[in-house]
C-alpha positions in Angstrom: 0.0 0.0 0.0 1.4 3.5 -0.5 2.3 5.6 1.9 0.0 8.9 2.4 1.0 11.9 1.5 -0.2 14.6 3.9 1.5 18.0 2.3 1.7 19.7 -1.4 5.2 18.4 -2.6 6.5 19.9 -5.9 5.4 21.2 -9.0 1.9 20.5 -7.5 2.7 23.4 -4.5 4.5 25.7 -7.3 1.7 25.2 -9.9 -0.3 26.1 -6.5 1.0 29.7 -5.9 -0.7 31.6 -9.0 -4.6 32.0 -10.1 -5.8 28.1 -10.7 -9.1 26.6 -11.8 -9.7 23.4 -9.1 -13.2 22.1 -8.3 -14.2 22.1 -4.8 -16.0 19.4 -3.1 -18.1 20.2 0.1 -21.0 18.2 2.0 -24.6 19.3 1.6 -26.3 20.3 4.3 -29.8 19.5 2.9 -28.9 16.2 1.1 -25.8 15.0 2.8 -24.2 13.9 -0.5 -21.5 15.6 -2.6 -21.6 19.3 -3.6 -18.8 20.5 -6.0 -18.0 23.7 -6.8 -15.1 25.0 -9.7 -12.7 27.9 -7.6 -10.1 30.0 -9.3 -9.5 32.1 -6.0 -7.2 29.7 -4.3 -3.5 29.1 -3.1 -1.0 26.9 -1.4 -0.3 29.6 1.5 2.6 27.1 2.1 2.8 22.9 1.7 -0.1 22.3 4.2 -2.2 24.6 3.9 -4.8 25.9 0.7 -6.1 29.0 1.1 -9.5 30.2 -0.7 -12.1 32.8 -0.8 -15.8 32.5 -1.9 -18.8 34.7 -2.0 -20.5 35.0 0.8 -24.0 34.2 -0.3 -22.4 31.1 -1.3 -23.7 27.3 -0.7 -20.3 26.4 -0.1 -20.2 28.7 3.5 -23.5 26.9 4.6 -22.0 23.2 3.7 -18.3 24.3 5.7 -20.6 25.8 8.5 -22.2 22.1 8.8 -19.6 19.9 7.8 -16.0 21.1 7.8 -14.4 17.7 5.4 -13.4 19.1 1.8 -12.1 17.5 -1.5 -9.8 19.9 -3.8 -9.8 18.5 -7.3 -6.6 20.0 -9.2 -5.9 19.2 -12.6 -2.6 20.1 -13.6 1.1 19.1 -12.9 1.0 16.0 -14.9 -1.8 14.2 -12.9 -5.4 15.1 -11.4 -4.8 15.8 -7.5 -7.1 15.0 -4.7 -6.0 17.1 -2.1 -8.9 16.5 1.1 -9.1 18.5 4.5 -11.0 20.3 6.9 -11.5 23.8 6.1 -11.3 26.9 8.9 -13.0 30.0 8.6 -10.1 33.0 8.2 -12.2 35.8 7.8 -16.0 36.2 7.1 -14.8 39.4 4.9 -11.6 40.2 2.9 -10.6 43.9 3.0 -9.9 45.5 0.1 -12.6 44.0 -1.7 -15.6 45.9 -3.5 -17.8 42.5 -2.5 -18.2 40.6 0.7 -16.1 37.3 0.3 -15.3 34.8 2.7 -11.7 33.8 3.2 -11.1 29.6 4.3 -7.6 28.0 4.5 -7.8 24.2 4.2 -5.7 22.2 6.2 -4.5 19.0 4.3 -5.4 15.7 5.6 -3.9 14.2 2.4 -3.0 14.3 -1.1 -3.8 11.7 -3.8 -3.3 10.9 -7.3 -6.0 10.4 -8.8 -5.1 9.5 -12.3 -5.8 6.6 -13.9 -3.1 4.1 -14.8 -0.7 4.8 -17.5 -1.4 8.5 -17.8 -0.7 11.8 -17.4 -2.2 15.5 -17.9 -0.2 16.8 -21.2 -2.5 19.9 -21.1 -3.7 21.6 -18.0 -7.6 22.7 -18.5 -7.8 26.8 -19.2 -10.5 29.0 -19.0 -11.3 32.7 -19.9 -13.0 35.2 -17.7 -16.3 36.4 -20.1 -16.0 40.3 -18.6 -14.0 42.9 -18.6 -10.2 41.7 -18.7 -9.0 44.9 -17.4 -11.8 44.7 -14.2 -11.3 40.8 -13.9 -7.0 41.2 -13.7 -8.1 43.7 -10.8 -10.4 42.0 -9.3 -8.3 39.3 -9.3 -5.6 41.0 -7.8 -7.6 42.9 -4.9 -8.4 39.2 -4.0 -5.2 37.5 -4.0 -3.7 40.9 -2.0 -6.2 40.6 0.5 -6.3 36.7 1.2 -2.3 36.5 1.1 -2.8 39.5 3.7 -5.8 37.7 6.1 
């Protein structure tokens, strides 16, 4: 049996540290089953710990306040990555942020690879932001200041 892996180890921590698209996996509160979410505001603060924000109106606060066990889905760095913790509340508001988000770091349990045999990610998935580049880049920035700063 292989031995668990309980922290980010390299490239997965490096391809960590900028803007990434990941899917987030939460309990329900109503149904009990899986709830997943795709994230781009999140970061390896360091090789334990992710760090994300969310909107506050968001399900995803009412399925941490009820169930604190999270799945972080990460395609990218040759592999798909299940990274699973228990998330902590940071800050129910970032400053420096023209919206009210929620700032969680996750504290990893452990980190999987969850590729199938005899395979690897050639191409990591990419996505494109539908508004405003110059208001997205700033948005984006005011976000990553103020979680790096919570």
């Amino acid at each position: 049996m292989a031995e668990t892996i309980t922290v980010l180890q390299e490239p997965l921590m490096a391809s960590l540290q900028k803007e990434a698209l990941a899917l987030l996996s939460t309990i329900d509160f109503e149904s009990g089953g899986p709830s997943m979410n795709a994230v781009s505001w999140l970061y390896a603060k360091d090789p334990e710990t992710i760090r994300f924000a969310v909107d506050q109106r968001s399900r995803i606060i009412t399925n941490l306040n009820n169930n604190d066990l999270v799945n972080v889905t990460f395609i990218g760095a040759g592999s798909v990555h299940a990274i699973y913790g228990k998330a902590r509340q940071v800050t129910n508001v970032l400053d420096g942020v023209p919206f009210k988000l929620a700032c969680y770091d996750i504290q990893i349990t452990a980190v999987r690879d969850a590729m199938f045999y005899g395979s690897r990610i050639s191409v990591a998935p990419e996505y494109e932001k539908t508004y405003d580049k110059r208001a997205a880049d700033k948005l984006d920035a005011q976000v990553f200041d103020a979680m790096k700063k919570a």
